[in-house]
C-alpha positions as CSV (number, residue, x, y, z in Angstrom):
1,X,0.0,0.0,0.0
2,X,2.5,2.8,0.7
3,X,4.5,1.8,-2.4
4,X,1.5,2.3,-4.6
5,X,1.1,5.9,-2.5
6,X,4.7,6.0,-2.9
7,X,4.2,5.8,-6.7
8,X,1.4,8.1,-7.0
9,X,3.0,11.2,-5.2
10,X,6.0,10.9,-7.9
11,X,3.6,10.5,-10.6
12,X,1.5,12.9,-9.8
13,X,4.5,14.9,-9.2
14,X,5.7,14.3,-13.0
15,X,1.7,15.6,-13.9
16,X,2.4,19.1,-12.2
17,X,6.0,19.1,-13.7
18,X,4.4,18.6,-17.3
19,X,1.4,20.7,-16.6
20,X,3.7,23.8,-15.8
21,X,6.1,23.8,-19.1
22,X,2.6,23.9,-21.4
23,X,1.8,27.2,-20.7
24,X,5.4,28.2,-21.7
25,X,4.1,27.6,-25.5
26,X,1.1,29.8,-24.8
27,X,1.3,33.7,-26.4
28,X,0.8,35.1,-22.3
29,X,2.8,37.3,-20.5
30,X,6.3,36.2,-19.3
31,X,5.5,36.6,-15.7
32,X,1.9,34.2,-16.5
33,X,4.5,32.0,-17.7
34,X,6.9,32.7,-14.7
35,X,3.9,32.3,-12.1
36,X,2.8,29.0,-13.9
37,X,6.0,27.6,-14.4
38,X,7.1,28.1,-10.6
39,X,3.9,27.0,-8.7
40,X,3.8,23.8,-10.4
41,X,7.2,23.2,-10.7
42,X,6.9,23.5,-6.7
43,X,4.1,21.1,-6.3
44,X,5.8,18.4,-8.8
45,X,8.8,18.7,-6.4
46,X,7.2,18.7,-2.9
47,X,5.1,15.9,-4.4
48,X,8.1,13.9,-5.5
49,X,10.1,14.3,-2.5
50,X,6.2,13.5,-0.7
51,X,6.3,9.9,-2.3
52,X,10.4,9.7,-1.8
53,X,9.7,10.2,1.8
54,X,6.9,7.6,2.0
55,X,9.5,5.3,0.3
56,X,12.3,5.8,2.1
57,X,11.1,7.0,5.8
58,X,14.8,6.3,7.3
59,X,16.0,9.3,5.5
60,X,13.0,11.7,6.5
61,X,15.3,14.4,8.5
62,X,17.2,14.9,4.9
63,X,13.8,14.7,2.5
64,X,11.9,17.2,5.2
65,X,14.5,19.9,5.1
66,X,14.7,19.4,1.5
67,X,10.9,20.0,1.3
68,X,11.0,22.7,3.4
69,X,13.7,24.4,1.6
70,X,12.3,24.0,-1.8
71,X,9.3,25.3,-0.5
72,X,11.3,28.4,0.8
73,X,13.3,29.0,-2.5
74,X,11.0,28.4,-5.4
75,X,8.7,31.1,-3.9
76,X,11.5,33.6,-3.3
77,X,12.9,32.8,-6.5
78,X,9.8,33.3,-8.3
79,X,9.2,36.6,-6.6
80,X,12.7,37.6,-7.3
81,X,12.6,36.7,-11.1
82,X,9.5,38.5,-11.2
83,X,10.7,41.7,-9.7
84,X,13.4,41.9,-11.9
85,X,11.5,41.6,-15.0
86,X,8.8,43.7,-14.4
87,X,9.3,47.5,-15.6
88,X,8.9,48.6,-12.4
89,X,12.1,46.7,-11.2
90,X,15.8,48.3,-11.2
91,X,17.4,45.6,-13.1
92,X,14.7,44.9,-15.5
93,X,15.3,45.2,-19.0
């Protein structure tokens, strides 16, 4: 049972990881794409390392701080990204 959980938090993971590069195709707005790309790009991950964890619970102290600092960084990444390419920034364009 917690394999097949184990298996459907990676997969699903792979889903959100999929789901975020379509929009990238699209004719929207670089931060649409930016804000698309990075939300599910965080969910894919956290979900992966979710069904990693369930998987291998002996190395939980390693997978929770890497949840909880991907968590961290994608979102201040994304924010930063989008700061600095928006006209408003001082480094954009």
């Amino acid at each position: 049972m917690i394999n097949t959980l184990s298996y459907a938090c990676i997969g699903i993971g792979l889903i959100f990881w999929f789901w975020g590069t379509w929009p990238l195709l699209g004719d929207r707005s670089v931060l649409f794409k930016l804000h698309s790309l990075s939300v599910a790009d965080t969910l894919g991950s956290m979900s992966i390392i979710l069904g990693l964890l369930l998987k291998i619970p002996r190395e939980w102290p390693l997978l929770l701080l890497a949840l909880i600092s991907l968590a961290i960084w994608n979102t201040v990444l994304g924010y930063v990204l989008a700061y600095c390419s928006s006209s408003g920034g001082r480094y954009g364009r």
